[in-house]
N, C-alpha and C positions, 0 to 999 in steps of 0.2 A: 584552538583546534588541536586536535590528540595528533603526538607525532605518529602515533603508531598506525594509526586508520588512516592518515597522510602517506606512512613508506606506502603500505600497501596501495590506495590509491594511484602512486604512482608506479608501481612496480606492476602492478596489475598492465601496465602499457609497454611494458617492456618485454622484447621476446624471452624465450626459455634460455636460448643463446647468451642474451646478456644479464640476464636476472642476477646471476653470482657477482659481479662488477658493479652492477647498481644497486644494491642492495649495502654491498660494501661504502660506495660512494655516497650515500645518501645517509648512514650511519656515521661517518666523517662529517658531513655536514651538520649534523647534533651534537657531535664530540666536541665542536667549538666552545671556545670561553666568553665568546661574545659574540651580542647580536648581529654587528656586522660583519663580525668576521664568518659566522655562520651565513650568511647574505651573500659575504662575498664570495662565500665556497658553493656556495650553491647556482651562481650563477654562474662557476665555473665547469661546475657536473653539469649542467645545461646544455653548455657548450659542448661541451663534449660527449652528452647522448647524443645533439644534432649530428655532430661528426659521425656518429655511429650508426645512424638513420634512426634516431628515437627520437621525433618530433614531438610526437604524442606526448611521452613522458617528462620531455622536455617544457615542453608546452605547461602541463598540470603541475610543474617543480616550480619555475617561475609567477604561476597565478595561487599558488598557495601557501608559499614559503614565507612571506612575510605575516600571515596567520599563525602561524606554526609556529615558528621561533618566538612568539611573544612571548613564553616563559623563561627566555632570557634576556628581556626587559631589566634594566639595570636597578628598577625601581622593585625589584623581585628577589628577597635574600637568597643569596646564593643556597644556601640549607635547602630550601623549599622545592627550587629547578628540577629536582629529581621527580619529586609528588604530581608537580603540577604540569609537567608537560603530555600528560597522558589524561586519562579521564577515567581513571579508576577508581578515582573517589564517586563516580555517580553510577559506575557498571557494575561494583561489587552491591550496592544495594538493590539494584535492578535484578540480579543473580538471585538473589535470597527469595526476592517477591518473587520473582516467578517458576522458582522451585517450589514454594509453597504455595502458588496457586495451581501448580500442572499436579499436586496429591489430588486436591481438591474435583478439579476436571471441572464441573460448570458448576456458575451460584446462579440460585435464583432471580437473583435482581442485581443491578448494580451497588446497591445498597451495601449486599452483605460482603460482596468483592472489594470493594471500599474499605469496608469493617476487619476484612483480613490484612489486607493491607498495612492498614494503620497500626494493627496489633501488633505484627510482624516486626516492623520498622519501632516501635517503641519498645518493643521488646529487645532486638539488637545495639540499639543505642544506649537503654540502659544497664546491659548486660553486657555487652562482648565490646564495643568502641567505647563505653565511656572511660576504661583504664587503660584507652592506648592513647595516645596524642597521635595523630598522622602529620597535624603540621601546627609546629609551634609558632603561635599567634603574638608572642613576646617578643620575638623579632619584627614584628612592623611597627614596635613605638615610635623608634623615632620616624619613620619614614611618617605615617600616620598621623605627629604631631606637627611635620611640618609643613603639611597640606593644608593643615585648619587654619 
């Protein structure tokens, strides 16, 4: 689950009054260096929006935090935690399509919306991502070999 459509999710429940304090607080709870210690922080911000009357927010910190933090899974090279706690590896290509299908405005069929599509995204991959790495894949040998 993306941290960041997580804060908001929960901040979205929080008054305007407390929004600067839990925003703060729920950022501390990702500044962790581990899973549980992120868990354990989190159930401490919990506790303490309920003191504050933020049930709500409290409520949605507890039934989704342990989604959230899987990208510090120990089984997850630290290198990576940065990339993969968010989901911008799948919104920047979503970005692209649908700037160049809003030129477009409507295709005839689905066919040819398809057909953009696919161009689009082959053409980025081969052009603009294939001389970047976003996440180096050499880091999960050995985790990788000792699953098999």
């Amino acid at each position: 689950r993306c941290m960041v459509h997580f804060m908001r999710n929960v901040l979205s429940k929080v008054s305007h009054k407390h929004a600067a304090w839990a925003a703060s607080a729920l950022k501390a709870v990702f500044a962790m260096e581990s899973r549980q210690a992120a868990l354990e922080k989190a159930e401490r911000v919990a506790t303490e929006m309920e003191s504050k009357g933020l049930k709500a927010a409290a409520s949605c910190l507890r039934e989704g935090i342990g989604e959230t933090a899987t990208y510090l899974l120990d089984d997850y090279p630290v290198e990576h935690r940065r990339r993969i706690r968010t989901n911008n590896m799948i919104e920047r290509p979503d970005r692209e399509i649908r700037r160049r299908t809003r030129v477009v405005g409507s295709f005839p069929d689905g066919r040819s919306a398809l057909m953009l599509v696919c161009a689009r995204i082959r053409y980025v991959t081969a052009n603009q991502w294939s001389a970047r790495r976003y996440l180096d894949m050499s880091r999960l040998d050995g985790i990788m070999q000792s699953t098999d």
